[in-house]
N, C-alpha and C positions, 0 to 999 in steps of 0.2 A: 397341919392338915395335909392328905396326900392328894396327889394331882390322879387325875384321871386323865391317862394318856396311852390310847393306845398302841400295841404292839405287832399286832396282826393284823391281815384285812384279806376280805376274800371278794371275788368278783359273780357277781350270779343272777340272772335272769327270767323270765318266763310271760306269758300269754297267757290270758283267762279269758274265758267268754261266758256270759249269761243273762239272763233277762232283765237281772237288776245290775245295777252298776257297783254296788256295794259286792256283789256274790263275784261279780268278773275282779274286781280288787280281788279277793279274797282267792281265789283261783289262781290268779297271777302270781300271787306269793308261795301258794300252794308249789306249784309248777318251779319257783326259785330256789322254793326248800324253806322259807321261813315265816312261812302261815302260822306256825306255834309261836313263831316270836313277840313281845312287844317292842314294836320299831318307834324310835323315835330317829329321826331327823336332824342332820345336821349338817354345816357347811363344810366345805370342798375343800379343809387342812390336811393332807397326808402327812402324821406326825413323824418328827425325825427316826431314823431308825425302824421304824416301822415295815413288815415285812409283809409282802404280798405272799399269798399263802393260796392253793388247791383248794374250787368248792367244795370239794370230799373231805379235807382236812377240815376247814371251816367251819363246815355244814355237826360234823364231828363233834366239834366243841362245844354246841349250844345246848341249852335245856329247853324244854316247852317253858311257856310265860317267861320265862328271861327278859330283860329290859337290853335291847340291842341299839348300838345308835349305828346310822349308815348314812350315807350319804345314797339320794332315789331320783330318780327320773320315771315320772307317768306319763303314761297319755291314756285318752280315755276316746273312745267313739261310739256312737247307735249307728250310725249312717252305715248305709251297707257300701262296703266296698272303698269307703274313705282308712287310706293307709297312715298308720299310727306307728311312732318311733321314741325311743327309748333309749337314750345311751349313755355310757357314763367314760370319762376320758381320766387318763390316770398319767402325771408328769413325776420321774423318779428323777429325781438329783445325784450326780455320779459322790458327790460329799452326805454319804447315807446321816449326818449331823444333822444335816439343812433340811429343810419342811420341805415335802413335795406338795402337789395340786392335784385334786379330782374337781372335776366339773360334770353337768349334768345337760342332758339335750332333751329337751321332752318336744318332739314335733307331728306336725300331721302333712303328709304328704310328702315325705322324706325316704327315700329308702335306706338300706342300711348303708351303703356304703359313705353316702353322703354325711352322714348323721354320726358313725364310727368316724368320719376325718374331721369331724367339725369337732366332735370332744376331742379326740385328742388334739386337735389345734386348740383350742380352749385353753385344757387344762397346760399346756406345754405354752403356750403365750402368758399364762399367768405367772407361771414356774420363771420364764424364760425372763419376766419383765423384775423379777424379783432380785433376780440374779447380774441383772442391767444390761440382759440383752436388750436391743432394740431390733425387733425386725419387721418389716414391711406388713403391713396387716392387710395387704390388698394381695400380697403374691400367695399360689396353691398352699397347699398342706403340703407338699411334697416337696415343692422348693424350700416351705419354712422349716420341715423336720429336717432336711439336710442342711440347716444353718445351724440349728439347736443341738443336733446330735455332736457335727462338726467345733462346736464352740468348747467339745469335750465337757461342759456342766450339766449337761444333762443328759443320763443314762440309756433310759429308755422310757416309752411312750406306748400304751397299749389301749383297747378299750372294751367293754363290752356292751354288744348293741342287740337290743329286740324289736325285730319290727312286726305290723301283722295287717291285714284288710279287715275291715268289719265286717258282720253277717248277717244277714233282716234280720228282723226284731230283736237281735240282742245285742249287748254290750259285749265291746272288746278292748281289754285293757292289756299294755305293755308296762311292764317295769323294766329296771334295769338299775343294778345296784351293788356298791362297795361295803362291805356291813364289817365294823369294827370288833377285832379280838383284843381279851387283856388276856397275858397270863397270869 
């Protein structure tokens, strides 16, 4: 039997808004680039080898109705003016063998910066504990990426994050998502 393991991965985003909650999903994806896709969900494994790749390149590959798995972060709000976040955090292993980590942040009242340092502290503490770092999980993002970067196992750390306000009477959804290539 053959394994299902992907090769590629692309990073990619977007905002919807509208009356219904189901059309603001649907928008948001749209806005990401993979509203033709069938998204199925999965957890935060970056498989070894596995190459981060250009939404352009990415976006490329897919077919309408195609079964895609990603890893997603939503948020969802009616409230006008309540701020919605989205973010996905990505830990690469400098031994491209070893599994890396994505993580997901779905928050309300976050802005982006916040919410881009908290996946990547996420996915880089999970990467990092893997690897048998131990690092303080009370010190910044910014003291802990220069221990992780510094420990030379791990490569690099990046994220992508959507944030957005809500707007009367309609719904406002954030994704934010890592969507899996085979060759």
């Amino acid at each position: 039997m053959s394994k299902l393991v992907p090769t590629k991965v692309f990073l990619t985003r977007g905002v919807g808004r509208h009356r219904y909650q189901l059309k603001s999903f649907e928008e948001a994806l749209r806005k990401a680039g993979v509203a033709q896709q069938n998204l199925v969900t999965v957890s935060s494994i970056l498989p070894p080898n596995c190459r981060v790749v250009s939404k352009g390149n990415g976006l490329k590959s897919l077919c309408p109705g195609e079964i895609c798995f990603c890893v997603m972060a939503r948020s969802d709000t009616d409230e006008h003016q309540r701020l919605v976040t989205s973010s996905i955090g990505v830990a690469v292993p400098r031994d491209r063998n070893q599994w890396g980590y994505l993580s997901e942040v779905h928050g309300h009242g976050m802005n982006e910066a916040t919410a881009a340092d908290m996946a990547e502290d996420l996915a880089a503490g999970m990467l990092g504990t893997t690897l048998g770092l131990e690092v303080d999980p009370n010190k910044a993002w910014s003291e802990k990426e220069q221990v992780y970067k510094s420990s030379g196992m791990i490569i690099r750390t990046t994220n992508i994050t959507q944030t957005a306000r809500g707007q009367q009477d309609l719904w406002t959804t954030t994704v934010a998502m890592a969507v899996f290539l085979f060759d």
